[in-house]
PyMOL CGO cylinders between C-alpha atoms (Angstrom):
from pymol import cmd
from pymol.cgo import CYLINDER

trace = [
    CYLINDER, 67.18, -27.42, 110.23, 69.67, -26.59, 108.00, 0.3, 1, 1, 1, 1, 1, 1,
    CYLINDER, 69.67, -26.59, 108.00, 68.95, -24.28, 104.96, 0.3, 1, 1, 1, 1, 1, 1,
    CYLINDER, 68.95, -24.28, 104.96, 68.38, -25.96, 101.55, 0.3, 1, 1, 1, 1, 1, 1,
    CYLINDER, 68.38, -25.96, 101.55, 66.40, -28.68, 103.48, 0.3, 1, 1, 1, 1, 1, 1,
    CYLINDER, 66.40, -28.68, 103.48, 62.83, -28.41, 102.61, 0.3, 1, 1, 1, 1, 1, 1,
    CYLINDER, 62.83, -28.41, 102.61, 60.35, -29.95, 105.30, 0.3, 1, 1, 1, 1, 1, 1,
    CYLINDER, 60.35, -29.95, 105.30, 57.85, -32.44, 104.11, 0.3, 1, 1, 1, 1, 1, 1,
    CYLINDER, 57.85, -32.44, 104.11, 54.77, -29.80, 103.96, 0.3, 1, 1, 1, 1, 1, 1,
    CYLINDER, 54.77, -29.80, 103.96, 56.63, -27.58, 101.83, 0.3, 1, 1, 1, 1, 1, 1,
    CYLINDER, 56.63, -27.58, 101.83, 58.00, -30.37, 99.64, 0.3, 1, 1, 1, 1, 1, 1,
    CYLINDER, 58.00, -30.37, 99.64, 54.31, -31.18, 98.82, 0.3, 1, 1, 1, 1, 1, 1,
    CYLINDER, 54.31, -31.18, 98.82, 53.35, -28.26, 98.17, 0.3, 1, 1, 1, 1, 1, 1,
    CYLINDER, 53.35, -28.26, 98.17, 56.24, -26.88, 96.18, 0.3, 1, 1, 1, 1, 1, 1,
    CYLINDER, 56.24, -26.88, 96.18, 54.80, -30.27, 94.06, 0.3, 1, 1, 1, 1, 1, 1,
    CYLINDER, 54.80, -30.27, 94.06, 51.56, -29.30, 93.83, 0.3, 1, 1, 1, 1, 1, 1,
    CYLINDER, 51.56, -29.30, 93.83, 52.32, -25.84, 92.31, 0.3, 1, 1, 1, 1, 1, 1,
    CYLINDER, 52.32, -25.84, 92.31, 54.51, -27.72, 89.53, 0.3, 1, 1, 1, 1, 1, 1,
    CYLINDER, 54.51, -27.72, 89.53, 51.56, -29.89, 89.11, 0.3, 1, 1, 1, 1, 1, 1,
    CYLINDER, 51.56, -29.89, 89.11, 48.88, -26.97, 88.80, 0.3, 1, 1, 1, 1, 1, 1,
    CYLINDER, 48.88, -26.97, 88.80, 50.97, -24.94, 86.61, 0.3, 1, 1, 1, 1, 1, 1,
    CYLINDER, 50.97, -24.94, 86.61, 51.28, -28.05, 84.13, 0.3, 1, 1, 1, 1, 1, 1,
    CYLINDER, 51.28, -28.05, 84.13, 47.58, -28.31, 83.83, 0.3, 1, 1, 1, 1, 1, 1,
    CYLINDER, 47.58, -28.31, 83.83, 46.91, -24.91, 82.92, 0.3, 1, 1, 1, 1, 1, 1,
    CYLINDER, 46.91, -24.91, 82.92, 49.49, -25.21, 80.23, 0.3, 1, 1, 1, 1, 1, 1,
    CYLINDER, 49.49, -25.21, 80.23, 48.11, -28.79, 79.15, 0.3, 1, 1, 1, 1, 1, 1,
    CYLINDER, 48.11, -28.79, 79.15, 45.00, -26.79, 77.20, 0.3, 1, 1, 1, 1, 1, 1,
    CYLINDER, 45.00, -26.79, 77.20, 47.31, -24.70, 75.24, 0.3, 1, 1, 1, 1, 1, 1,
    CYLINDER, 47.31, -24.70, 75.24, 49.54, -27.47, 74.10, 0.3, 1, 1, 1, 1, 1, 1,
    CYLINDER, 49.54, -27.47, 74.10, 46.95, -30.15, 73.54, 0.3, 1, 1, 1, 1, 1, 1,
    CYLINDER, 46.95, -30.15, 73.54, 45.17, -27.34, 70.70, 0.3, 1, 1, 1, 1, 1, 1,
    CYLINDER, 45.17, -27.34, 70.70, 48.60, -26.49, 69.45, 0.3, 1, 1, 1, 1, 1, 1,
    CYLINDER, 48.60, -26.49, 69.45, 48.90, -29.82, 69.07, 0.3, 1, 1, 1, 1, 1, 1,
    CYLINDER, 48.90, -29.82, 69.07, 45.80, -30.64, 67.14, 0.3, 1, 1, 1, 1, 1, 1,
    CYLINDER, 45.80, -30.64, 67.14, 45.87, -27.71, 64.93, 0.3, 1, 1, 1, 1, 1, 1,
    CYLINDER, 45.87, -27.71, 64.93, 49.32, -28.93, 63.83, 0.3, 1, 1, 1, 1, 1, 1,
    CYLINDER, 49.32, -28.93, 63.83, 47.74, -32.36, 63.17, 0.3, 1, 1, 1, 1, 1, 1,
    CYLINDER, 47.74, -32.36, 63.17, 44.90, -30.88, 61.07, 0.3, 1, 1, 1, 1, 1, 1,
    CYLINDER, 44.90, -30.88, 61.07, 46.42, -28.83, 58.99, 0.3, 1, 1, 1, 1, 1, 1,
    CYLINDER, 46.42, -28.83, 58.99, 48.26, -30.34, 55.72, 0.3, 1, 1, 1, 1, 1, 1,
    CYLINDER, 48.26, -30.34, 55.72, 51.81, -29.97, 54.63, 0.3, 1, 1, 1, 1, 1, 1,
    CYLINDER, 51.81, -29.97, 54.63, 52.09, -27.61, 52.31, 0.3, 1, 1, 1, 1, 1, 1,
    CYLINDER, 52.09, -27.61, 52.31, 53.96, -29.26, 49.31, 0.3, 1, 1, 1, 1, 1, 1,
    CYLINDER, 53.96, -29.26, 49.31, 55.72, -27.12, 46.85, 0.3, 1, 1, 1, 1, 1, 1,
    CYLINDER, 55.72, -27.12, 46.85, 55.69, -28.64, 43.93, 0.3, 1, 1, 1, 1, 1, 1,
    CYLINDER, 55.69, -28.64, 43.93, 51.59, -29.12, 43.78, 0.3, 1, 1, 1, 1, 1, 1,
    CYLINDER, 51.59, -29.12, 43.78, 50.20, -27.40, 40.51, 0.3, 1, 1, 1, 1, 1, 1,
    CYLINDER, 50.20, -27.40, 40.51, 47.37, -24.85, 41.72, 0.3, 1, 1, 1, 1, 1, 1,
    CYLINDER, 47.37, -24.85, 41.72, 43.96, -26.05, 40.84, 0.3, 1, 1, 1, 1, 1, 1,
    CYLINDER, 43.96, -26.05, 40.84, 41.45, -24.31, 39.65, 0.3, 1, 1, 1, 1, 1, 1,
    CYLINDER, 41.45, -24.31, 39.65, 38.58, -23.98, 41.73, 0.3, 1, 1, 1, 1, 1, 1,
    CYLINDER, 38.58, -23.98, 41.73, 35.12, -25.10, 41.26, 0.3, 1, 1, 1, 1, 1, 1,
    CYLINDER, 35.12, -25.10, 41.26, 33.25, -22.94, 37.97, 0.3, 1, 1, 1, 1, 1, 1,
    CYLINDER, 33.25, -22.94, 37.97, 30.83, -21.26, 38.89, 0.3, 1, 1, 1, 1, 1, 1,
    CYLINDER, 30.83, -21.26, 38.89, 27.14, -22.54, 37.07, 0.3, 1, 1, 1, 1, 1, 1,
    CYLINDER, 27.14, -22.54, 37.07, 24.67, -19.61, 36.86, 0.3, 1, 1, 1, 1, 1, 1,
    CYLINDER, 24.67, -19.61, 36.86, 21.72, -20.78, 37.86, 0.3, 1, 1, 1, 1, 1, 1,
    CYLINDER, 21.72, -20.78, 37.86, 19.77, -19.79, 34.68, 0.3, 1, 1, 1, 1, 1, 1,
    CYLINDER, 19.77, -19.79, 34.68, 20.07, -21.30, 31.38, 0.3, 1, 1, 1, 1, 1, 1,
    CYLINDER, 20.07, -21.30, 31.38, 22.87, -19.54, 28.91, 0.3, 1, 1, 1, 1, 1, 1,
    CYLINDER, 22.87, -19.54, 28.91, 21.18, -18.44, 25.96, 0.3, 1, 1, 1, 1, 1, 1,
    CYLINDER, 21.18, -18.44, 25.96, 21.94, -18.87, 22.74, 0.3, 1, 1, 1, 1, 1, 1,
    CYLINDER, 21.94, -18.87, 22.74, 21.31, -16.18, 20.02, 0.3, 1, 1, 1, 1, 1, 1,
    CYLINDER, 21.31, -16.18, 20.02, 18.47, -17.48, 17.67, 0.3, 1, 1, 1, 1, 1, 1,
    CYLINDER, 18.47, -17.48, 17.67, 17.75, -15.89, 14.59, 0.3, 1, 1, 1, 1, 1, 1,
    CYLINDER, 17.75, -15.89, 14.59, 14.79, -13.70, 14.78, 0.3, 1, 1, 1, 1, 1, 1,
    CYLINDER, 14.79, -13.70, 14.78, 13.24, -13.06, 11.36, 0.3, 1, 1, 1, 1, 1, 1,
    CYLINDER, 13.24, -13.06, 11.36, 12.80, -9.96, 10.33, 0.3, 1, 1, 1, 1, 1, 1,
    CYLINDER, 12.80, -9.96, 10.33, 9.23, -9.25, 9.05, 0.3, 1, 1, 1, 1, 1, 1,
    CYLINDER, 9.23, -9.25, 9.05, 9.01, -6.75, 6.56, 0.3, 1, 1, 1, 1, 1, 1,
    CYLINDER, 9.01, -6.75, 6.56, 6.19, -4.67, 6.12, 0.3, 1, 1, 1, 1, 1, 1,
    CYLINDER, 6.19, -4.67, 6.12, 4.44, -4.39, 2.66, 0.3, 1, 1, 1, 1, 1, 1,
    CYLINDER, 4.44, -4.39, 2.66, 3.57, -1.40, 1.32, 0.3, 1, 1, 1, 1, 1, 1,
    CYLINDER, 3.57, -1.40, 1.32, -0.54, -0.97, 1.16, 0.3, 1, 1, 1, 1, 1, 1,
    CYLINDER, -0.54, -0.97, 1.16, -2.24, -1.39, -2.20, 0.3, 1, 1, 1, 1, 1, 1,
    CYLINDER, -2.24, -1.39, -2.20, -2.81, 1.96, -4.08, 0.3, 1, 1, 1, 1, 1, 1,
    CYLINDER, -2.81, 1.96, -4.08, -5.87, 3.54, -4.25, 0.3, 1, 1, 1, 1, 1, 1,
    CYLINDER, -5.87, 3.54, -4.25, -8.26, 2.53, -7.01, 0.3, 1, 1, 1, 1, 1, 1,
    CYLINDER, -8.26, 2.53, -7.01, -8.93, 4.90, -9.59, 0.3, 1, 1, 1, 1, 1, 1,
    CYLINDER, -8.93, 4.90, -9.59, -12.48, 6.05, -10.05, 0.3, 1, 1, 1, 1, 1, 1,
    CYLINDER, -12.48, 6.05, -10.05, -13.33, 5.44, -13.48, 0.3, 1, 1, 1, 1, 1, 1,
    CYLINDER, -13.33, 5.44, -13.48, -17.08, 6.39, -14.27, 0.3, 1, 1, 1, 1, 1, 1,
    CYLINDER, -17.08, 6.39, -14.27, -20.03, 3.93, -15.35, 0.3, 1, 1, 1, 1, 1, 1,
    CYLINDER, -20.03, 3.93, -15.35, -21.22, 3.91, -18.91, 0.3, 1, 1, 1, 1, 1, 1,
    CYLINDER, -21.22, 3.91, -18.91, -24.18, 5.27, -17.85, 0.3, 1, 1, 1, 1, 1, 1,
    CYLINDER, -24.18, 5.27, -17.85, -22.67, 8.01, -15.56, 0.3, 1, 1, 1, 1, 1, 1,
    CYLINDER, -22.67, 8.01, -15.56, -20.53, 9.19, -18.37, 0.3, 1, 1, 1, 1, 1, 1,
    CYLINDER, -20.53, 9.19, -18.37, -23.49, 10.62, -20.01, 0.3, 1, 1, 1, 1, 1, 1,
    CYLINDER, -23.49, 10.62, -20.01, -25.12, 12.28, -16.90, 0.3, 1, 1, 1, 1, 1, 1,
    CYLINDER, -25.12, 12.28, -16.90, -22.96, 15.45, -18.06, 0.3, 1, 1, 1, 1, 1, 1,
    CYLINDER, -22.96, 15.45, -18.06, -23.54, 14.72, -22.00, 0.3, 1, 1, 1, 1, 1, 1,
    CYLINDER, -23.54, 14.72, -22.00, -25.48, 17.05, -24.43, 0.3, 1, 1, 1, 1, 1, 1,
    CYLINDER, -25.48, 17.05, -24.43, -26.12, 17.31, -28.26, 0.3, 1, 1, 1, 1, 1, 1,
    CYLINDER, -26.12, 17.31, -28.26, -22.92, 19.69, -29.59, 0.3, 1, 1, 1, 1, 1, 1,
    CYLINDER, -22.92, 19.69, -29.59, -24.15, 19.90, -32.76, 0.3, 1, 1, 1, 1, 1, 1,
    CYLINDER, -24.15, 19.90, -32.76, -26.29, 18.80, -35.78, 0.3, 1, 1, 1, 1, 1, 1,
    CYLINDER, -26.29, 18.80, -35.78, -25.48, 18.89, -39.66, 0.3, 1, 1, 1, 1, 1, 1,
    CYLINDER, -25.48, 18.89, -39.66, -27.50, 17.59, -42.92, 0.3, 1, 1, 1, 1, 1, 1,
    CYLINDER, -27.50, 17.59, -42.92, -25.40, 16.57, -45.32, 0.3, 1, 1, 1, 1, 1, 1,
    CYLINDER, -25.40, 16.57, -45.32, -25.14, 16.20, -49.25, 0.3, 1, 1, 1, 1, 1, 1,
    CYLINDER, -25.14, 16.20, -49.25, -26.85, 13.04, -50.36, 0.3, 1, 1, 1, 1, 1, 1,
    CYLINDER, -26.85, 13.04, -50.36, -29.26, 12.75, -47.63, 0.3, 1, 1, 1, 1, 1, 1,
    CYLINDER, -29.26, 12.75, -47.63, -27.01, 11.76, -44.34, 0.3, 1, 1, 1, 1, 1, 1,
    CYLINDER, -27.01, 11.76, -44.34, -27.27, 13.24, -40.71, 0.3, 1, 1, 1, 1, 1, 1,
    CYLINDER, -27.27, 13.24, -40.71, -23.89, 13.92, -38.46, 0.3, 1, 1, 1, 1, 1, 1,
    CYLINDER, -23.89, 13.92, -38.46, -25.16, 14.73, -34.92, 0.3, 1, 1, 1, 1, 1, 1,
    CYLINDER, -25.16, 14.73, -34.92, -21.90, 15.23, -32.50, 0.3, 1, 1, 1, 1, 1, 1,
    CYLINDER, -21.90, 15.23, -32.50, -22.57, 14.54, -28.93, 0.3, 1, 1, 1, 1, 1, 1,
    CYLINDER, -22.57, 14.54, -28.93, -19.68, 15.92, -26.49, 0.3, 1, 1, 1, 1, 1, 1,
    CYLINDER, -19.68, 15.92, -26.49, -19.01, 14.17, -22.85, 0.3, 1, 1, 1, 1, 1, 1,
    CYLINDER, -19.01, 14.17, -22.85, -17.02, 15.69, -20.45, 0.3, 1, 1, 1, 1, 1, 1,
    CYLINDER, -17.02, 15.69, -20.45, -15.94, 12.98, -18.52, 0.3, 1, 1, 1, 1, 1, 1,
    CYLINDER, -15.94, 12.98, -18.52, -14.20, 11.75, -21.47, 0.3, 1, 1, 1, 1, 1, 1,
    CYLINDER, -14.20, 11.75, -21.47, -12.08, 14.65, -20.98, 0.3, 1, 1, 1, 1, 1, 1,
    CYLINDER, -12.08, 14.65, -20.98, -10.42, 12.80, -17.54, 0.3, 1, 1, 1, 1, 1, 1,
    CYLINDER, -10.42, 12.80, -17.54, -11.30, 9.54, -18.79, 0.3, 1, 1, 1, 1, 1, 1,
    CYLINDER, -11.30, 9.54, -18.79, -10.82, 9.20, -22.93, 0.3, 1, 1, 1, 1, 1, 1,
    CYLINDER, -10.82, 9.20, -22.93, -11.04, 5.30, -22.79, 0.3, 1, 1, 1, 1, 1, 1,
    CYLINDER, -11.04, 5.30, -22.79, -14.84, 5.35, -22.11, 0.3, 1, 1, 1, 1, 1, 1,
    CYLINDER, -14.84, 5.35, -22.11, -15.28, 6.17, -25.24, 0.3, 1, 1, 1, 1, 1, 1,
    CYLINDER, -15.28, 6.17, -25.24, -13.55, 3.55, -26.54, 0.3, 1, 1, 1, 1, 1, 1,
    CYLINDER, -13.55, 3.55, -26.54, -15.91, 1.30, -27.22, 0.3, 1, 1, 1, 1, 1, 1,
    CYLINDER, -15.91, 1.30, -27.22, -18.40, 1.11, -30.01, 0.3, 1, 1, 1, 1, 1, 1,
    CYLINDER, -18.40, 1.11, -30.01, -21.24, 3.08, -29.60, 0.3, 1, 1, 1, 1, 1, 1,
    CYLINDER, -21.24, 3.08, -29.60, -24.46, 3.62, -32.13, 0.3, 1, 1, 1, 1, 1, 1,
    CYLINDER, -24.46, 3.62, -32.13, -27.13, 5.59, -32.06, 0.3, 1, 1, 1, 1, 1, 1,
    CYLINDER, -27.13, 5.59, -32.06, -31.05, 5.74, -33.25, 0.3, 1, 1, 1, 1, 1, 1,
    CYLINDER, -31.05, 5.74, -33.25, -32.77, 8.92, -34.53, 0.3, 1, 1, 1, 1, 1, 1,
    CYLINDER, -32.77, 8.92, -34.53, -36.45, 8.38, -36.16, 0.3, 1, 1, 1, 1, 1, 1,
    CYLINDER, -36.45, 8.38, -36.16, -35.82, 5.57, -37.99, 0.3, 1, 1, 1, 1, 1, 1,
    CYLINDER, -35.82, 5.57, -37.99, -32.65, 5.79, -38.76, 0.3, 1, 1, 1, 1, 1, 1,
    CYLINDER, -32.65, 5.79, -38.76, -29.43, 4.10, -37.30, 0.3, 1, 1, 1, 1, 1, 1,
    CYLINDER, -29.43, 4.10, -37.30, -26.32, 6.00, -36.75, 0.3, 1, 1, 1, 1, 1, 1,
    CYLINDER, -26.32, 6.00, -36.75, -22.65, 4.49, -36.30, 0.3, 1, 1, 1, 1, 1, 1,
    CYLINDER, -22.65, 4.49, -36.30, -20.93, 6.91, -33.56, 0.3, 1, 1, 1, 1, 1, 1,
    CYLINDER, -20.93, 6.91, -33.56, -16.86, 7.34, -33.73, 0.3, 1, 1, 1, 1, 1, 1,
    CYLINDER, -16.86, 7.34, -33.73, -14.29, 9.32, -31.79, 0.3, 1, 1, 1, 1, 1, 1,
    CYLINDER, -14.29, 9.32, -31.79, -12.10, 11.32, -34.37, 0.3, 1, 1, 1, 1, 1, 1,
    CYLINDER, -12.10, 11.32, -34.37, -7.97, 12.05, -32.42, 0.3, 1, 1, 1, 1, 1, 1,
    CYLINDER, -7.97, 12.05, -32.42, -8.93, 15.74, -32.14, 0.3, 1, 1, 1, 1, 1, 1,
    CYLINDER, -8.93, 15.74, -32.14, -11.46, 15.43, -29.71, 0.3, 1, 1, 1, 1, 1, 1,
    CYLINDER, -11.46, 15.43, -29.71, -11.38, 12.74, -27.54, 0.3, 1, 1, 1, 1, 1, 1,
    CYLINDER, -11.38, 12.74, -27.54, -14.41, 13.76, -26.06, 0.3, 1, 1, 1, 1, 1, 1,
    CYLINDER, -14.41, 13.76, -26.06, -17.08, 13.77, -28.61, 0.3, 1, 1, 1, 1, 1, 1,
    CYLINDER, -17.08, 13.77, -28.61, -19.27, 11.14, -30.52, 0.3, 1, 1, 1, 1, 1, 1,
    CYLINDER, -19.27, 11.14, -30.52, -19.29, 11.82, -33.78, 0.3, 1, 1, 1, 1, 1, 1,
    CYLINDER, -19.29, 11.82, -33.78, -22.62, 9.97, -35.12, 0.3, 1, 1, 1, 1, 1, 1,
    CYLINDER, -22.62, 9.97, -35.12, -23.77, 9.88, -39.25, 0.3, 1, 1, 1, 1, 1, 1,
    CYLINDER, -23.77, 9.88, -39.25, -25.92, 7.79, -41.13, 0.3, 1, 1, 1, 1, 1, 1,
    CYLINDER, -25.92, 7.79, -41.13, -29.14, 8.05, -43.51, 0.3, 1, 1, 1, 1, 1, 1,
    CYLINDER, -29.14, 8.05, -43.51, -31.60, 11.58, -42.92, 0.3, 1, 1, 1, 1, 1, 1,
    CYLINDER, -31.60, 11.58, -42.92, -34.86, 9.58, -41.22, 0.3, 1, 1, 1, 1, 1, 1,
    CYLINDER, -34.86, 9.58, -41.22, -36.63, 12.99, -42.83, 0.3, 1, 1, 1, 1, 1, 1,
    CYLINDER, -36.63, 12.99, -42.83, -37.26, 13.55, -46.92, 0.3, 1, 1, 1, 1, 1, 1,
    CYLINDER, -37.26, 13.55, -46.92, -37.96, 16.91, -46.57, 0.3, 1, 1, 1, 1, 1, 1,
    CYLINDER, -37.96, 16.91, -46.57, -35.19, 19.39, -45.56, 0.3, 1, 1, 1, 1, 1, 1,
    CYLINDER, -35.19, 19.39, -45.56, -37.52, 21.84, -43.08, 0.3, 1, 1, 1, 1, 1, 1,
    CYLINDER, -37.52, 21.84, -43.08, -36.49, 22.04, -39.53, 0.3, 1, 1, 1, 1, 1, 1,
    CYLINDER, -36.49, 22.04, -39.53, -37.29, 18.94, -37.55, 0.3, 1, 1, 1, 1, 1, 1,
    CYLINDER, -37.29, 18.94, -37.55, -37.71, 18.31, -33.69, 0.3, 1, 1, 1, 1, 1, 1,
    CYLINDER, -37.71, 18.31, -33.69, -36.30, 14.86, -33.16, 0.3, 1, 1, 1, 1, 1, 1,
    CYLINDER, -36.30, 14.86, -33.16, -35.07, 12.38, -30.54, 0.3, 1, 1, 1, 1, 1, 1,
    CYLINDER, -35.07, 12.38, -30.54, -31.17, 10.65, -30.44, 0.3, 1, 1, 1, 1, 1, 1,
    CYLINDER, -31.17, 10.65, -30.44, -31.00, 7.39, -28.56, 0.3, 1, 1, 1, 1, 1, 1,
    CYLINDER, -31.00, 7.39, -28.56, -27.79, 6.53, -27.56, 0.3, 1, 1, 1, 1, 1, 1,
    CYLINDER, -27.79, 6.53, -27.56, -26.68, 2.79, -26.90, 0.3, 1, 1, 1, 1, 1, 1,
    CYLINDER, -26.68, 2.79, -26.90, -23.07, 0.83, -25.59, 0.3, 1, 1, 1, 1, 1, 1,
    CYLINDER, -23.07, 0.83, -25.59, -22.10, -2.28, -27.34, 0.3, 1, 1, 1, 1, 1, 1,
    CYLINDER, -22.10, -2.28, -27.34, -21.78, -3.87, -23.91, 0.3, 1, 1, 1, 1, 1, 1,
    CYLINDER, -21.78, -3.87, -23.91, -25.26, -2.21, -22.67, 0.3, 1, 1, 1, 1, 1, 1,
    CYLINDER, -25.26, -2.21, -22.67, -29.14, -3.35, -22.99, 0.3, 1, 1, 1, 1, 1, 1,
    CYLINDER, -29.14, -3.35, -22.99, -30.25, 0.21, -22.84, 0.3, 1, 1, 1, 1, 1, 1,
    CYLINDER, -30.25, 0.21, -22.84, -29.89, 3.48, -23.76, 0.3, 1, 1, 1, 1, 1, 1,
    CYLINDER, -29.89, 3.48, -23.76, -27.10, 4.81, -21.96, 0.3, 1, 1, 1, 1, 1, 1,
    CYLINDER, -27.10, 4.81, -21.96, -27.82, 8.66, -23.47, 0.3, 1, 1, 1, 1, 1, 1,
    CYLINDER, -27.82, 8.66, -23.47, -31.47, 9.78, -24.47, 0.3, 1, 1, 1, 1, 1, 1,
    CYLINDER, -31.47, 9.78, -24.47, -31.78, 13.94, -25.82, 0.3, 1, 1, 1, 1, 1, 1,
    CYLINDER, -31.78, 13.94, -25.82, -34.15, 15.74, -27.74, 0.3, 1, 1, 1, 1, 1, 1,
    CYLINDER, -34.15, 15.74, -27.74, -32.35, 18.03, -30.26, 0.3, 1, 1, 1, 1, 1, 1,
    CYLINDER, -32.35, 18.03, -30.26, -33.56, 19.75, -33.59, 0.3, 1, 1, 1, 1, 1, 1,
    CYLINDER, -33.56, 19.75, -33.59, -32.61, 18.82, -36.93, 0.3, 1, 1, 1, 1, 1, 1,
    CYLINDER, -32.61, 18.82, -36.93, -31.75, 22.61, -39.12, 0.3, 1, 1, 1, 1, 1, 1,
    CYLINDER, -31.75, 22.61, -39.12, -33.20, 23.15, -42.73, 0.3, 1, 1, 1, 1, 1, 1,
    CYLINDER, -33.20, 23.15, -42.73, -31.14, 22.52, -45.21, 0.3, 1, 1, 1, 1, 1, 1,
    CYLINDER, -31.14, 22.52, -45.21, -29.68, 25.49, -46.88, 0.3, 1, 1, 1, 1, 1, 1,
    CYLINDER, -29.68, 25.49, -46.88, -31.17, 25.73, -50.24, 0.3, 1, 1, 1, 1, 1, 1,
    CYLINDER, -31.17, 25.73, -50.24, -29.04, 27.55, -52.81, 0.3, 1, 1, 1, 1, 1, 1,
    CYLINDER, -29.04, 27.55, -52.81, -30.61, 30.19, -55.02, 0.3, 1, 1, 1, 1, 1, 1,
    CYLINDER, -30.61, 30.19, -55.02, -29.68, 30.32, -58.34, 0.3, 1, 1, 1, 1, 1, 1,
    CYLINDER, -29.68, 30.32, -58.34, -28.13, 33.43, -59.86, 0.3, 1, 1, 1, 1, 1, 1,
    CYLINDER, -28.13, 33.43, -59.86, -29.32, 35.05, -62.68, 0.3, 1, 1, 1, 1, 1, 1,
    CYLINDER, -29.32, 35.05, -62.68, -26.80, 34.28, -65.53, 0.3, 1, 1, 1, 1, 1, 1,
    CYLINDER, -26.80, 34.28, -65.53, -25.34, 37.05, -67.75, 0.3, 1, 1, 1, 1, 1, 1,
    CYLINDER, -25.34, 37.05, -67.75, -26.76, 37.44, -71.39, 0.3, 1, 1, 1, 1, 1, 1,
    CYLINDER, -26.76, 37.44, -71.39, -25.07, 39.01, -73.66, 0.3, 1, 1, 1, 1, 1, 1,
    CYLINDER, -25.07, 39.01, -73.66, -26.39, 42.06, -74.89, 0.3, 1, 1, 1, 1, 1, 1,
    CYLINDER, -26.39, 42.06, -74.89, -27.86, 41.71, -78.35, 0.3, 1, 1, 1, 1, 1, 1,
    CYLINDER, -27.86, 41.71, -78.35, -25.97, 42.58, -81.22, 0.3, 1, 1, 1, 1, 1, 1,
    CYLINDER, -25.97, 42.58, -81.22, -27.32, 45.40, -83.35, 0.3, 1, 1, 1, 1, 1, 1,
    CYLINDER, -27.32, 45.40, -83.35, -26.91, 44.69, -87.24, 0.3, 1, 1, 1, 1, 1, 1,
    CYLINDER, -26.91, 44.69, -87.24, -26.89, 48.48, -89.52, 0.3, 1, 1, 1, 1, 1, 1,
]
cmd.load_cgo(trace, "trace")
């Protein structure tokens, strides 16, 4: 045989190595192949999109108003201001006069007129024996009653007496005190000068 000449047996098999090798390359080229086939052309002059926005999932919201509440200051405290008739808890007779032609001044003073002056205010009267008194408040002293009107007694000796007090606005007494009326002052006549008697020679 001469060299170069391949027998039959090693023709064959020289054919089925060929054929082998092939098909282990056939996997590698079929996958190149399809991944060439599913992958697009890029083309260059395609504008970029923009991708898909992203939704949150929870609702955006919006800023509402909120109103403001603002807060009121609370009401001041009310001012004690005394009852008629507790305004003359602390009351007493200041002082009693007898006047020329037969009148009576009794002063009454209140203290609480002192921190409270309008109490006194209002008309006031007042009833000793049987005689009615009209009470004022004179600028000076906001906190006395200042009461005159007819003497119920004739005679000018020291007298023990009662003063009823009453408020225009009130059924009752609001002031009730037991004072005593002074004697008159009587004044004494002086004895009048005579001239001494004139001796005639």
């Amino acid at each position: 045989m001469m060299h170069g000449q391949l027998t039959a047996g090693e023709g064959l098999s020289m054919v089925a190595l060929r054929v082998l090798s092939i098909a282990s390359l056939m996997p590698i080229s079929i996958g190149l192949a399809l991944s060439a086939c599913s992958a697009p052309a890029p083309n260059p002059t395609a504008a970029p999109q923009a991708g898909p926005s992203s939704t949150s999932l929870f609702p955006s919201r919006t800023p509402t108003k909120t109103s403001t509440i603002t807060s009121t200051p609370p009401p001041p405290p009310a001012t004690f201001t005394p009852t008629i008739t507790g305004t003359f808890l602390q009351a007493s007779v200041y002082g009693v006069s007898r006047l020329s032609g037969r009148r009576l001044l009794v002063s009454i003073t209140v203290p609480a007129a002192r921190a409270f002056p309008s109490i006194l205010s209002q008309p006031y009267a007042a009833v000793v024996g049987s005689s009615n008194l009209v009470c004022e408040v004179l600028p000076q002293y906001p906190d006395r009653l200042y009461c005159s009107g007819p003497d119920p007694y004739a005679n000018y000796s020291p007298k023990a007496a009662e003063l009823s007090l009453y408020a225009a606005e009130q059924s009752g007494a609001v002031f009730v005190a037991e004072f005593t009326i002074p004697a008159l002052p009587t004044l004494t006549p002086t004895p009048s000068e005579t001239p001494p008697p004139t001796v005639t020679p």
